[in-house]
C-alpha positions in Angstrom: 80.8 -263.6 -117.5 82.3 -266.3 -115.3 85.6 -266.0 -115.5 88.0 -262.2 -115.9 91.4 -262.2 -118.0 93.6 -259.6 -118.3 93.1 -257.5 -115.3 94.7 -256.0 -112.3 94.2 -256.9 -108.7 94.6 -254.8 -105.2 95.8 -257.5 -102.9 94.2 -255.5 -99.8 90.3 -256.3 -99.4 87.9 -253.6 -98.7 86.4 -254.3 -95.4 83.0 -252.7 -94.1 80.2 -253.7 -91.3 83.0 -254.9 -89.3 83.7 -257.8 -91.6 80.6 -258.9 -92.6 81.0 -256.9 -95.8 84.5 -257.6 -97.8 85.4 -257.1 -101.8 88.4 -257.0 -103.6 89.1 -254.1 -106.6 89.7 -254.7 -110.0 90.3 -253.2 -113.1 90.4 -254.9 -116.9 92.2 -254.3 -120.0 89.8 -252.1 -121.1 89.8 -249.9 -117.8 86.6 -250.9 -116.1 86.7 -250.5 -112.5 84.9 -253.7 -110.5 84.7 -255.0 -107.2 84.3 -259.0 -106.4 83.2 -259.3 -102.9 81.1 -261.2 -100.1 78.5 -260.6 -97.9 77.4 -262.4 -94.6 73.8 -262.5 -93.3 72.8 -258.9 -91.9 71.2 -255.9 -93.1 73.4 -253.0 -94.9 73.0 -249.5 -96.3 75.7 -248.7 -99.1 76.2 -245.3 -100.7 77.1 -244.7 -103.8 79.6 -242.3 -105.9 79.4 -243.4 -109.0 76.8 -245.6 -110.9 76.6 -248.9 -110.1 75.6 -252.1 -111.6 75.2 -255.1 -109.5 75.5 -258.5 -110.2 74.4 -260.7 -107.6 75.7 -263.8 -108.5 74.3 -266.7 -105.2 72.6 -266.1 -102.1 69.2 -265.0 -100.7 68.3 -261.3 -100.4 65.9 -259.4 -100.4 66.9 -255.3 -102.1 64.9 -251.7 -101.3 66.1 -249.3 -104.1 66.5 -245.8 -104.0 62.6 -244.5 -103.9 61.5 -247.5 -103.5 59.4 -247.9 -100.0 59.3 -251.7 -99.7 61.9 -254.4 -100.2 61.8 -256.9 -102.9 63.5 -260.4 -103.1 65.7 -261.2 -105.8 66.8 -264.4 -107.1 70.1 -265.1 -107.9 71.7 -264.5 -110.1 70.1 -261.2 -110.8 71.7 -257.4 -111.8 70.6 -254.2 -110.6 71.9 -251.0 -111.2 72.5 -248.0 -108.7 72.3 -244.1 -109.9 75.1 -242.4 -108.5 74.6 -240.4 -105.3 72.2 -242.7 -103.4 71.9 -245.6 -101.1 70.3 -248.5 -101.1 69.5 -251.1 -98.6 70.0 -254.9 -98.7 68.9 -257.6 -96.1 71.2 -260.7 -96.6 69.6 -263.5 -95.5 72.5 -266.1 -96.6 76.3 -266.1 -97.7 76.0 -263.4 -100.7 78.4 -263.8 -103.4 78.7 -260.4 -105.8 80.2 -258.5 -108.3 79.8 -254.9 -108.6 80.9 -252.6 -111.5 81.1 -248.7 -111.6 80.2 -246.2 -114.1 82.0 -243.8 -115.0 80.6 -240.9 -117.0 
């Protein structure tokens, strides 16, 4: 999906990794929580809460799962999706555009 109607914006961004990590929260009609967000070259650990898929939508990255031992490169776009609970790592290696949506049980 490309473009979102009827939803719900916070104004405020969600800022992590000093800046090099910032998203904005939404929520549609139908009450599904997401966050739209950017991501500058570096390497990051996120945690989750609740599941996660994510959408990356353009960049170069390259993703280690959780139990996974080794990275892997995706190509954009590509989804993945997060169990709740865990971390995962991500090396950005350019300007990362994603989307990410939660899960809730």
């Amino acid at each position: 999906m490309t473009e979102l109607k009827n939803m719900s914006m916070i104004k405020e961004a969600n800022v992590y990794f000093d800046g090099k990590v910032t998203s904005r929260a939404i929520t549609l009609a139908d009450g599904t929580k997401q966050t739209l967000g950017i991501m500058l070259p570096g390497e990051y650990t996120f945690d989750t809460q609740a599941a996660e898929i994510m959408e990356m939508m353009s960049g170069e990255l390259e993703i280690r799962l959780p139990g996974e031992e080794n990275f892997k490169t995706l190509n954009t776009p590509e989804t993945f999706n997060v169990p709740a609970n865990a971390s995962f790592d991500l090396k950005i290696k350019t300007v990362t555009d994603y989307c990410c949506s939660y899960i809730e049980d």
